[in-house]
PASEBA-1860 file (N, C-alpha, C; in nm, 3 decimals):
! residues 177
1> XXXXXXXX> 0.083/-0.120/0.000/0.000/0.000/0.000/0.087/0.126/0.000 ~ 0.182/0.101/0.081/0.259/0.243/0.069/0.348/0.263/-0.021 ~ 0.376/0.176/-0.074/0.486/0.171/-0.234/0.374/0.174/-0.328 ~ 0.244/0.182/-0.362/0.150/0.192/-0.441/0.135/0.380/-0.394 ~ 0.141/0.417/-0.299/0.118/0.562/-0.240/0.211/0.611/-0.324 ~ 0.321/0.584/-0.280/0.502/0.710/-0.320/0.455/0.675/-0.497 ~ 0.417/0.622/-0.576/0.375/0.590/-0.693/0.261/0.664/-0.744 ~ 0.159/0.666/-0.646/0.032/0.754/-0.697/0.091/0.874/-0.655
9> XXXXXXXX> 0.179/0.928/-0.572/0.217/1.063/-0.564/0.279/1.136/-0.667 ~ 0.339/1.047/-0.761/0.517/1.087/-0.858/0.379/1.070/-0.985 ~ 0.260/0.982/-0.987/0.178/1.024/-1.093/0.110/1.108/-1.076 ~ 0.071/1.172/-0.957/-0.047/1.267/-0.979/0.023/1.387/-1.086 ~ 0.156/1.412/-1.095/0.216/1.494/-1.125/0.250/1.508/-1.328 ~ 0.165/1.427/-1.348/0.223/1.344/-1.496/0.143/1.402/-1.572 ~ 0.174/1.502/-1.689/0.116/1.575/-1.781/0.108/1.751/-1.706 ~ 0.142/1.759/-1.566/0.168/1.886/-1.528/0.279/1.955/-1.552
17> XXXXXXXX> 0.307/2.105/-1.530/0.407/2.162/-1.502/0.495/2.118/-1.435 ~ 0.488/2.046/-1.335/0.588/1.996/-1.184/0.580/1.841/-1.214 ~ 0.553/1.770/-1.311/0.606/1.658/-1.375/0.733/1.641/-1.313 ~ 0.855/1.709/-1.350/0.980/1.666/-1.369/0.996/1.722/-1.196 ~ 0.950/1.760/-1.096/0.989/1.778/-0.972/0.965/1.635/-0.910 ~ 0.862/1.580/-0.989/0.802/1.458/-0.864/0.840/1.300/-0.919 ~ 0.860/1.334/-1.050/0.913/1.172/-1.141/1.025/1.150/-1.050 ~ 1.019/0.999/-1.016/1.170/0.933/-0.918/1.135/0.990/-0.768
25> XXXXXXXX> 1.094/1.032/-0.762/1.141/1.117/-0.624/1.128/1.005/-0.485 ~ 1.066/0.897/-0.485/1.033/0.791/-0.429/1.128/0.678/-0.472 ~ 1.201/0.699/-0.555/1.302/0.576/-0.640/1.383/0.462/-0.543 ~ 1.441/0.547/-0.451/1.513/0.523/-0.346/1.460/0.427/-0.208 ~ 1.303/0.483/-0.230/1.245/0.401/-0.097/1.182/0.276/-0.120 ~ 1.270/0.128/-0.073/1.259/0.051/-0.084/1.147/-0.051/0.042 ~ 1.025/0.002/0.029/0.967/-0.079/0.165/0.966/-0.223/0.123 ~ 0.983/-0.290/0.063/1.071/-0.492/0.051/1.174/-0.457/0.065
33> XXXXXXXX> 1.273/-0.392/0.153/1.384/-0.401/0.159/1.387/-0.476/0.287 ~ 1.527/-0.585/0.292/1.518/-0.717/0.385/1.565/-0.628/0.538 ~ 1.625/-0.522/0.478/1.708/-0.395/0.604/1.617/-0.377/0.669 ~ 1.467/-0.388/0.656/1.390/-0.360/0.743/1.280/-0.474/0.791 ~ 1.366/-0.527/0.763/1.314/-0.692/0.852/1.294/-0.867/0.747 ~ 1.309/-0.929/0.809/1.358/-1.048/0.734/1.219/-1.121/0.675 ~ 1.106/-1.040/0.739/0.950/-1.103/0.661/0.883/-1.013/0.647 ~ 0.816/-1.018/0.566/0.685/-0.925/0.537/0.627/-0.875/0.646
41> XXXXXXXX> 0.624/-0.973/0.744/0.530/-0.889/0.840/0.699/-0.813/0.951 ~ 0.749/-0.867/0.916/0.855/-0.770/1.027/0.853/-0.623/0.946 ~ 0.879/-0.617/0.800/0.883/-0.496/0.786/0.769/-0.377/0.758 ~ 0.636/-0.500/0.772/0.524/-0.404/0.775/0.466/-0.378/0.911 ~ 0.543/-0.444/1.017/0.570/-0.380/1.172/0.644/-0.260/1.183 ~ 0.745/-0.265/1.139/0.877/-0.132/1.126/0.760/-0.047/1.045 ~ 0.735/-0.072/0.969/0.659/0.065/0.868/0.552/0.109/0.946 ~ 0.489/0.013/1.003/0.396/0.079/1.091/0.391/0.150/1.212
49> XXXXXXXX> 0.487/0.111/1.313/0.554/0.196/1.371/0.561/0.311/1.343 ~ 0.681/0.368/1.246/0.704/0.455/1.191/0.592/0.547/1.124 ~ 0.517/0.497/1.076/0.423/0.580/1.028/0.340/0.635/1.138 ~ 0.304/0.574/1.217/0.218/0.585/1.319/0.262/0.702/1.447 ~ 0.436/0.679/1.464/0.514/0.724/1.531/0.493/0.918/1.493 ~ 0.489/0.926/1.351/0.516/1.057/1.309/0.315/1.151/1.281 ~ 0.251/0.970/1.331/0.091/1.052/1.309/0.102/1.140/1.440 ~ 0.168/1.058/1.531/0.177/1.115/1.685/0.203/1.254/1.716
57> XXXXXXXX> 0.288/1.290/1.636/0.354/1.424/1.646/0.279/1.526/1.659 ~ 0.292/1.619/1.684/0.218/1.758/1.722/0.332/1.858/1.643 ~ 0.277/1.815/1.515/0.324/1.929/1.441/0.180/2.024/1.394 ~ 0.108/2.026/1.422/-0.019/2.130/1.367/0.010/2.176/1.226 ~ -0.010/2.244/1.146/-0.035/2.285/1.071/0.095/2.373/1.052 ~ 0.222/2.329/0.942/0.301/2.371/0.910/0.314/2.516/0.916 ~ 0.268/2.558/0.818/0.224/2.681/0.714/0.251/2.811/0.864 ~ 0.197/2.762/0.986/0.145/2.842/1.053/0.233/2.849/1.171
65> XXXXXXXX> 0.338/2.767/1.116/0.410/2.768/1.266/0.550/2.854/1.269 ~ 0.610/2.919/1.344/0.721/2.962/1.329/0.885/2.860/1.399 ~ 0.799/2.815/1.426/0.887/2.688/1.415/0.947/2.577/1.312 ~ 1.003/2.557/1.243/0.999/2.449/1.170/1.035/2.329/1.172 ~ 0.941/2.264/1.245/0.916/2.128/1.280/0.991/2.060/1.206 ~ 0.889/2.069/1.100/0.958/1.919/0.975/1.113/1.942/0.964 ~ 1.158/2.103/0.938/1.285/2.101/0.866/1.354/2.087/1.022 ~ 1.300/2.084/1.162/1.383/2.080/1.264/1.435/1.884/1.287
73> XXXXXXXX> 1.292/1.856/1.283/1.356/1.715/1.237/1.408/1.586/1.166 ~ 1.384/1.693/1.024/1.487/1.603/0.910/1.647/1.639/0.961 ~ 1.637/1.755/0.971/1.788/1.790/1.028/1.850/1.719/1.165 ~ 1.775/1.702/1.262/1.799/1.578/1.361/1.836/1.452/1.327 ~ 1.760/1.422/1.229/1.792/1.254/1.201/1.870/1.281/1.118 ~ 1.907/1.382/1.033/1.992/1.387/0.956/2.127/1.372/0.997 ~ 2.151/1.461/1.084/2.240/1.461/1.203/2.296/1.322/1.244 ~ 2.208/1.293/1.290/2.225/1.131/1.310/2.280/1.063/1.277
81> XXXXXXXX> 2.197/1.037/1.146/2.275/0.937/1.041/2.435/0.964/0.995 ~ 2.454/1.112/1.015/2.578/1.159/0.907/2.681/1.126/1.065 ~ 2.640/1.141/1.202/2.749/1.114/1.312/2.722/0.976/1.289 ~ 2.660/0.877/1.258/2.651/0.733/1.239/2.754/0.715/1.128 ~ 2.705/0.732/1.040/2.800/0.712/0.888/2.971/0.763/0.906 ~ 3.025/0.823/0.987/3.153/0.843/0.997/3.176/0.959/0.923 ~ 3.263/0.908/0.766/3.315/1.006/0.690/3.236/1.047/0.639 ~ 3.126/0.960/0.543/3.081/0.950/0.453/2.949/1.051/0.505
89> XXXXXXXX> 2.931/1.051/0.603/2.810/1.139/0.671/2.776/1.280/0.585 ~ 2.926/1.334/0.554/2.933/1.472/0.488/2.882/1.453/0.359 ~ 2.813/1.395/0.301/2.796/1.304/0.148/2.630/1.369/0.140 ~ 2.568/1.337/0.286/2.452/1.351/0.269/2.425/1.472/0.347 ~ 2.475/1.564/0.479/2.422/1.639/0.554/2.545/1.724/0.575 ~ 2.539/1.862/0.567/2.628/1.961/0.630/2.574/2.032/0.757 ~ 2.657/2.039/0.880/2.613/2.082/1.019/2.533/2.198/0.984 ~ 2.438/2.258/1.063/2.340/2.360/0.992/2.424/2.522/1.025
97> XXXXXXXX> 2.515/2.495/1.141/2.570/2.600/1.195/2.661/2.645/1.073 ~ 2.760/2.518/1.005/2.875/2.574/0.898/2.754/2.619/0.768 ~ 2.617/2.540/0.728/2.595/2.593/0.639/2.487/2.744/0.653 ~ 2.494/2.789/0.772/2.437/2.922/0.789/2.568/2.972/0.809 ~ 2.694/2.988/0.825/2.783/3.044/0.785/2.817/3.086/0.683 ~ 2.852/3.010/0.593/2.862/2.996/0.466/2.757/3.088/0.375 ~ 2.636/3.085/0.423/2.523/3.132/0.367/2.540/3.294/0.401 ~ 2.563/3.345/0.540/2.559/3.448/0.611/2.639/3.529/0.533
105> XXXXXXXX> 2.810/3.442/0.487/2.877/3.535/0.429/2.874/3.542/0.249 ~ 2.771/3.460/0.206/2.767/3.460/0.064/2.627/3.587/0.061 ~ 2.605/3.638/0.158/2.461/3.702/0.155/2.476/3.827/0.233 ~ 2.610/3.880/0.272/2.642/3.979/0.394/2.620/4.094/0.260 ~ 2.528/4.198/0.336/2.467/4.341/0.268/2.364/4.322/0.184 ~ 2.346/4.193/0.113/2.163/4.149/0.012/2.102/4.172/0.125 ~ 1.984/4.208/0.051/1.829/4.195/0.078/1.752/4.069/0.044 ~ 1.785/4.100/-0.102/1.716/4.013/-0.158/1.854/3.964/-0.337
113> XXXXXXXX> 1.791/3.893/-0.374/1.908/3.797/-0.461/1.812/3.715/-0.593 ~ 1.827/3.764/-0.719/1.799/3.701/-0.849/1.749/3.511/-0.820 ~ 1.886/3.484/-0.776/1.852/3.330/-0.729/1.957/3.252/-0.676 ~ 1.964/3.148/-0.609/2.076/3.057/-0.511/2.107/2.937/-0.579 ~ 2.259/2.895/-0.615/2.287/2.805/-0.674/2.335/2.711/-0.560 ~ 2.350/2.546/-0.561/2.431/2.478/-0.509/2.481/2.363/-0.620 ~ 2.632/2.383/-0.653/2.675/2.304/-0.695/2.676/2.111/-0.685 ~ 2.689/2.159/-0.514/2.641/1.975/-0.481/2.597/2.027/-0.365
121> XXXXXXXX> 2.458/2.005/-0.416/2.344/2.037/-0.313/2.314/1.966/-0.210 ~ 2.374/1.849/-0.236/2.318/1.728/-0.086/2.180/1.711/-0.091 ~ 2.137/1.780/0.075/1.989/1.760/0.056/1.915/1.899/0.080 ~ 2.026/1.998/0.037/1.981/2.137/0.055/1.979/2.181/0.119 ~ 2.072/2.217/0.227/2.055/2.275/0.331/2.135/2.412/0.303 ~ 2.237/2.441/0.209/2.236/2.593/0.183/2.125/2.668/0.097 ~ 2.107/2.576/0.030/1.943/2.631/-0.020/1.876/2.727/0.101 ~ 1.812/2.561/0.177/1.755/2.632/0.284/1.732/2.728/0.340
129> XXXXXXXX> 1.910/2.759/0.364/1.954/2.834/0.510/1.924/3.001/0.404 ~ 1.918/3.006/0.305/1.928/3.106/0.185/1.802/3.134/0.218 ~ 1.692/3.105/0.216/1.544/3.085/0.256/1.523/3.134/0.362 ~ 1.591/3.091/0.486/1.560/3.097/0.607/1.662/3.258/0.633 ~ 1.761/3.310/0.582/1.791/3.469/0.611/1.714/3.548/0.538 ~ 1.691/3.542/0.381/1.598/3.640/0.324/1.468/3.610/0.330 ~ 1.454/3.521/0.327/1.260/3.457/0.299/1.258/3.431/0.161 ~ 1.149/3.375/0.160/1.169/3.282/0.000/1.108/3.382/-0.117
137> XXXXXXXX> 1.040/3.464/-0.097/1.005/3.616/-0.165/1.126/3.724/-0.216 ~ 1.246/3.685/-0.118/1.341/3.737/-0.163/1.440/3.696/-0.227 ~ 1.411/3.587/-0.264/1.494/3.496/-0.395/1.399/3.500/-0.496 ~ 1.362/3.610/-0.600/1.315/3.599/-0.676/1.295/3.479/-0.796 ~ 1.398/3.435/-0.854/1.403/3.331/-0.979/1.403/3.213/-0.892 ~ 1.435/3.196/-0.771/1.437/3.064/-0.783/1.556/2.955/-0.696 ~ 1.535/2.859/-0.682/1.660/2.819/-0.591/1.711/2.693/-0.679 ~ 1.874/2.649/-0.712/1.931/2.604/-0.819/1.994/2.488/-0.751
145> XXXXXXXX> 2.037/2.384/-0.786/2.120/2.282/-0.739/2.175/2.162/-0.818 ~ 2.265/2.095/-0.827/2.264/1.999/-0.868/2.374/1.880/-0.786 ~ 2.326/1.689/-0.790/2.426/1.613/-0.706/2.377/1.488/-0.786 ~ 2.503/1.420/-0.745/2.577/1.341/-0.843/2.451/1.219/-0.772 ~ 2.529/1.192/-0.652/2.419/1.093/-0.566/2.256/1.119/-0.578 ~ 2.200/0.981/-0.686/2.081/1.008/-0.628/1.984/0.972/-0.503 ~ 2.076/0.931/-0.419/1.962/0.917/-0.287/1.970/1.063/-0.229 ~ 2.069/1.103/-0.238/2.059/1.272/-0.210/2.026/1.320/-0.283
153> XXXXXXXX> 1.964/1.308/-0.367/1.967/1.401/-0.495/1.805/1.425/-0.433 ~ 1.740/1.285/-0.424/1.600/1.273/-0.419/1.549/1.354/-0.260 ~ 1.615/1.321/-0.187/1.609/1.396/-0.027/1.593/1.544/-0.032 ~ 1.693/1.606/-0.110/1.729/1.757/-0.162/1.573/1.777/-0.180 ~ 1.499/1.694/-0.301/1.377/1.769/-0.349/1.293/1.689/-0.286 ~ 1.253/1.624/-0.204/1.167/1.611/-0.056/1.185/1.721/0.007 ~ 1.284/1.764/0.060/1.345/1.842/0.181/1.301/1.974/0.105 ~ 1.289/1.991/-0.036/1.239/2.157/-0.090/1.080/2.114/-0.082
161> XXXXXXXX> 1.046/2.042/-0.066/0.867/2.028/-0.088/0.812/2.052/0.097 ~ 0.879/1.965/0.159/0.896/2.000/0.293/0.905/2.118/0.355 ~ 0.988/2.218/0.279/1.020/2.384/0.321/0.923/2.455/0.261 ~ 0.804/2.403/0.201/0.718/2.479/0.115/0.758/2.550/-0.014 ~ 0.863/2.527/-0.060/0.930/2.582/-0.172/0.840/2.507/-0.292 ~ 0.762/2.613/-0.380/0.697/2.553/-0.463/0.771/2.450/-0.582 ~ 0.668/2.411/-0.661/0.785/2.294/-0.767/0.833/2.391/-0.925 ~ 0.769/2.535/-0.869/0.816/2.599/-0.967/0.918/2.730/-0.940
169> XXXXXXXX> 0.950/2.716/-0.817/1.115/2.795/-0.753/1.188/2.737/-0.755 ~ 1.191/2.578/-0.760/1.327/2.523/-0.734/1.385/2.431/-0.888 ~ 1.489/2.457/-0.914/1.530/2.306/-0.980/1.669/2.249/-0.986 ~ 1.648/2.137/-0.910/1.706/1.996/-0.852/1.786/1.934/-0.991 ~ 1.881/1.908/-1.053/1.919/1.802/-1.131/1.992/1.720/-1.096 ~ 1.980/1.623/-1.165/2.100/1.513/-1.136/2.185/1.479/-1.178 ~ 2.279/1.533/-1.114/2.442/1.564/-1.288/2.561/1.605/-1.149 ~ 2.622/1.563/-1.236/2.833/1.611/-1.194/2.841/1.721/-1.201
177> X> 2.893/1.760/-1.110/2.987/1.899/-1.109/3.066/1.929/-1.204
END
């Protein structure tokens, strides 16, 4: 059911404008994967959990919060995974502190800015952080990226649908530097 879902999601999008934001974007998520348990029903225990785990949450209504929940805890687990993963951690997540640095001084005296490139975007978090000093009104054209990896590649444009960044401010490719 839920690999029939991430499928009806990447079609609702088919013959639209935002076609090419949502094709693949699910590619990566393998729910028969044995990583999440050695039978069907072990991993439709884990999935359920999980799903159930995040109905729990008291996130209210995005849009409205000045908090940002979602992007507070992709960045947690993100976190996570990348102090789990060792080296390779930096592949998928940059600390949020170096990439609001980075951002602070690519942006010291703007207001506002034509549009934000990331060469290897990861999963966007200088995007983001670009978002989160001017506001997304003040990136007029648009926010730019491109990464080689597509499991990051695909996270990047979750993680822009997540920030409310429409599917017609951003574009994600999947290509070499």
């Amino acid at each position: 059911t839920l690999e029939k879902i991430f499928k009806d999601i990447e079609a609702s999008a088919q013959g639209t404008d935002s076609e090419a934001n949502f094709k693949g974007l699910f590619d990566d998520i393998d729910v028969n994967s044995n990583k999440l348990g050695g039978t069907v029903a072990k991993r439709n225990e884990k999935l359920v959990k999980l799903i159930n785990s995040v109905g729990e949450m008291k996130l209210g209504d995005y849009k409205n919060n000045n908090i940002d929940a979602f992007g507070d805890a992709y960045e947690y687990l993100m976190g996570m995974y990348a102090s789990n993963a060792g080296k390779s951690g930096g592949e998928y997540f940059t600390p949020q502190e170096v990439s609001e640095l980075l951002t602070r001084i690519a942006l010291v005296g703007k207001k506002e800015v034509n549009k934000v490139y990331d060469p290897a975007v990861g999963s966007g978090s200088l995007l983001l952080q670009s978002e989160k000093i001017l506001g997304k009104d003040n990136i007029r054209q648009g926010f730019f990226g491109q990464e080689i990896n597509i499991t990051t590649y695909n996270l990047c444009r979750i993680n822009m649908f997540l920030h409310d960044i429409d599917y017609d401010k951003f574009d994600i490719a999947h290509g070499d530097t």
